[in-house]
SEBA-303775 format. One record per residue (C-alpha): x negated, y negated, z; residue in one letter. Coordinates in steps of 0.25 Angstrom, whole numbers, padded with zeros to 4 digits, always signed. Layout:
N
XYZA;...
This chain:
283
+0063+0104-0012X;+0060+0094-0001X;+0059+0080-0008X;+0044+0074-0005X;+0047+0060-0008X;+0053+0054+0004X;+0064+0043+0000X;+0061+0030+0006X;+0077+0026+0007X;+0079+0023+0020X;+0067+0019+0025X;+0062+0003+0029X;+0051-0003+0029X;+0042-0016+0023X;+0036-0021+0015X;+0027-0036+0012X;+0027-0044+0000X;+0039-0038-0007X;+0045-0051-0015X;+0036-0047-0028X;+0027-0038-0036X;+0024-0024-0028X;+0031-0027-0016X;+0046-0029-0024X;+0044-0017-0031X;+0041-0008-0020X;+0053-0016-0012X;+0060-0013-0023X;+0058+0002-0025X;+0058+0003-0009X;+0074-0001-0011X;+0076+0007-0021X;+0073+0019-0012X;+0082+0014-0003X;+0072+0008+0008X;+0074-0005+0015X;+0061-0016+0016X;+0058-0026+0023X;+0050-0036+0013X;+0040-0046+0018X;+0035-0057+0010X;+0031-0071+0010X;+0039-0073-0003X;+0054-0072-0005X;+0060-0062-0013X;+0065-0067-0026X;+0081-0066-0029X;+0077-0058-0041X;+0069-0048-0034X;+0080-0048-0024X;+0088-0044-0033X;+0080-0034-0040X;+0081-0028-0024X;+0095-0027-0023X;+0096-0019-0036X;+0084-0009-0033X;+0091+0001-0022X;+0099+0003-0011X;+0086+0001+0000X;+0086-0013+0005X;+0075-0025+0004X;+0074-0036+0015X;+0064-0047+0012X;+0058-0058+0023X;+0046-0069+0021X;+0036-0064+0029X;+0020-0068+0030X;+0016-0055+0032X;+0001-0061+0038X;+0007-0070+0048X;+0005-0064+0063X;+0017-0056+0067X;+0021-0053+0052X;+0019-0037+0055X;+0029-0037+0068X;+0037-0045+0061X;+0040-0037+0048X;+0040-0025+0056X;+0052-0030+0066X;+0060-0037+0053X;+0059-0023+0046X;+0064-0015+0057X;+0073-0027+0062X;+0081-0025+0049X;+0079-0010+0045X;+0075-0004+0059X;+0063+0005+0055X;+0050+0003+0047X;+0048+0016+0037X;+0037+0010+0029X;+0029-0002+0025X;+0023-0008+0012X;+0013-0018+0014X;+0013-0025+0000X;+0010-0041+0001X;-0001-0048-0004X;-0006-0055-0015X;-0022-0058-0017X;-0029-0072-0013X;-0039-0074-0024X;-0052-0080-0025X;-0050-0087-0042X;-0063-0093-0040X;-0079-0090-0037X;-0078-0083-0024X;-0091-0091-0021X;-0083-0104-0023X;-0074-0102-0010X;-0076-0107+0002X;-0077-0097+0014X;-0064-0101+0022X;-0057-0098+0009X;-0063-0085+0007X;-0060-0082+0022X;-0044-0088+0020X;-0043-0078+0007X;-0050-0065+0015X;-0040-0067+0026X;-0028-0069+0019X;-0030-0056+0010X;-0034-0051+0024X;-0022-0056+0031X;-0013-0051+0019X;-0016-0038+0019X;-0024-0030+0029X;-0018-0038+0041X;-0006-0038+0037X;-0004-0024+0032X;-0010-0020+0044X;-0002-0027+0056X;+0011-0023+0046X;+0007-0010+0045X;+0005-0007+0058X;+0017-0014+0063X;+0025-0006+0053X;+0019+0008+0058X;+0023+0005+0072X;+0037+0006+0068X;+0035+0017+0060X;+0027+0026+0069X;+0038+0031+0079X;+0046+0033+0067X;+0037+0041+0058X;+0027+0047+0068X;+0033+0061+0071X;+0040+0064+0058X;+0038+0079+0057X;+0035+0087+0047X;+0044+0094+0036X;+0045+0108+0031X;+0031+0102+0021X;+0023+0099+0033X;+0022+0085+0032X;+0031+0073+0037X;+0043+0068+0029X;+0041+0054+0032X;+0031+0043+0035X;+0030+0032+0038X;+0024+0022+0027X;+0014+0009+0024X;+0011+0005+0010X;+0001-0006+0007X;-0001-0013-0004X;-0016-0013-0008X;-0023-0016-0020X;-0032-0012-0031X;-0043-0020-0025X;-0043-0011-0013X;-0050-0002-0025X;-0056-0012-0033X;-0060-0025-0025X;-0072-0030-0032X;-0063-0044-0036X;-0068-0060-0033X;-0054-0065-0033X;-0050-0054-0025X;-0061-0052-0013X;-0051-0055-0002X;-0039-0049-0008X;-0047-0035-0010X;-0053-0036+0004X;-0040-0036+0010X;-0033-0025+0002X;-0044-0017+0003X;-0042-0020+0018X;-0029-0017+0020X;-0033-0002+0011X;-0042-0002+0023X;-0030-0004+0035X;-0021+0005+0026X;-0031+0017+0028X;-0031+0014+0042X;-0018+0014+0044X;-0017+0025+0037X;-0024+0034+0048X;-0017+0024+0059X;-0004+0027+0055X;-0005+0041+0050X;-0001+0048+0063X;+0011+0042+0063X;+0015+0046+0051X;+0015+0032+0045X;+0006+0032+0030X;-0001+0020+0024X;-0005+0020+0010X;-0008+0009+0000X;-0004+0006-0014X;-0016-0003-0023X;-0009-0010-0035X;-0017-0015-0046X;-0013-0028-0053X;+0001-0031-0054X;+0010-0038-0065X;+0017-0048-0057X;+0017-0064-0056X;+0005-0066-0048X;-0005-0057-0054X;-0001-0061-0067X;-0004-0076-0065X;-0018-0071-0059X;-0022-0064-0069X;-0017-0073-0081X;-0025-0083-0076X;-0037-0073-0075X;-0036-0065-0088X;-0051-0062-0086X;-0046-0052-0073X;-0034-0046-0079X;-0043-0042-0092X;-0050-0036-0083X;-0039-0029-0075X;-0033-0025-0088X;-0046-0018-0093X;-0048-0009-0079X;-0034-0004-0078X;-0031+0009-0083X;-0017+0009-0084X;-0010-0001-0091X;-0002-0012-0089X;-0015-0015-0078X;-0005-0025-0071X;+0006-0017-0065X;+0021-0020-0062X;+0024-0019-0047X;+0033-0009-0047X;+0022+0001-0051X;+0018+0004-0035X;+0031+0007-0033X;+0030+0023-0034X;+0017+0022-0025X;+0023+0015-0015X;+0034+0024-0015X;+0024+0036-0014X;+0019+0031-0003X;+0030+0026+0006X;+0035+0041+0002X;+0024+0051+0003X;+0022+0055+0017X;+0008+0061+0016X;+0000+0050+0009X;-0006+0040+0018X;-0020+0031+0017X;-0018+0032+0001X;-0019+0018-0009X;-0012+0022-0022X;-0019+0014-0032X;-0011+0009-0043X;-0019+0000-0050X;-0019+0006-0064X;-0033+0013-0061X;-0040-0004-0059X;-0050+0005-0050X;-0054+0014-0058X;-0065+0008-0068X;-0072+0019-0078X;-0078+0016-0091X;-0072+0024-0102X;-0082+0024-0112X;-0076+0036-0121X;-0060+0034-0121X;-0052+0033-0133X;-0039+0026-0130X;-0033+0023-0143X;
């Protein structure tokens, strides 16, 4: 029986904000199936996360400081990637970190708003944009005339993962309006790439975390326990704040799959999904 899950040994590719939280653990897992990465981030890599890297497979890891909003940062983390592994199988678009309003939205004035807006903006639609589109250039010619096996579809594709959120599905938040404005952009540009890119064989789908149980998020919300009380109470499935690792398998599924594109697997503990349950006994 022909094996469906492709193995990603072999394969190269990038990935943004890898030093920490989500993006480790899918560098991580990405060199424990044997692929090599480029990382870009504006952080260093810790020698204890570096070291958890050399312990994790035979793939490889190589990190660079990168402002991934600055002009030219797409060109230049397309030619660094194919500089040092010579070909481009993939992309995961996964940096980013939320610019909050912790205060009366009112109480700002407008060239803050504007500053935070474009930020988020510059973060994440723009720059997953001009990267992904880089990216497919380099992996069209590679990817576009893959025929199709004895099953009808194509054996292999190329692949772009972003990172979204769960505000793509649940927005309504005052310390978050430029933060869910621009994921819910960048959902947007992901779909359109989606039927861009499509006819070179190239799939674009998105992964929507909910809250995660690392060191920024937990000083957020200790400082807030009014939000988390409230987080705790709309998640389904417990703990409500998620260990990184936890989007690993989805990611995998979608570097692997060759058939799913234009999807976002949510995996947010059911965060958007609010129903009254007036009858339940959970004891």
């Amino acid at each position: 029986m022909q094996n469906v899950y492709p193995s990603l040994k072999g394969k190269a590719g990038i990935l943004t904000g890898g030093t920490s939280g989500f993006g480790f653990e899918i560098v991580r897992s990405l060199v424990a199936q044997g692929s090599k990465v480029m990382v870009f981030s504006v952080d260093e890599l810790s020698a204890e996360n570096a070291a958890l890297l050399k312990e994790a497979g035979d793939g490889e890891a190589l990190y660079a400081v990168q402002d991934i909003t600055a002009d030219g940062a797409a060109e230049a983390m397309v030619a660094k990637t194919k500089e040092k592994f010579g070909k481009i199988d993939f992309l995961v678009a996964n940096a980013g970190v939320a610019n909050r309003f912790q205060a009366p939205l009112m109480s700002f004035d407008s060239a803050t708003i504007a500053e935070k807006l474009r930020h988020q903006f510059n973060l994440f639609p723009v720059a997953f944009a001009t990267l992904a589109v880089e990216a497919a250039k380099e992996m069209a010619p590679r990817y576009k005339d893959v025929k199709p096996d004895e099953t009808g579809h194509k054996p292999d594709s190329g692949a772009i993962v972003v990172t979204l959120s769960e505000s793509v599905y649940c927005p309504l938040r005052d310390d978050l309006v430029a933060y869910a404005a621009a994921k819910t952009a960048t959902r947007s540009v992901m779909e359109s790439l989606t039927a861009i890119l499509g006819p070179y064989n190239i799939r674009v789908n998105g992964i929507a975390p909910g809250f995660a149980n690392t060191e920024a998020p937990r000083r957020f919300y200790s400082q807030y326990p009014n939000i988390r009380e409230d987080i705790d109470r709309k998640i389904h499935l417990k703990p409500s704040f998620m260990d990184p690792s936890s989007v690993v398998p989805a990611v995998l599924y979608l570097l692997t799959d060759n058939y799913v594109t234009g999807d976002v697997v949510a995996l947010d503990g059911g965060f958007r999904i609010e129903q009254k349950n007036y009858f339940q006994d959970y004891s």
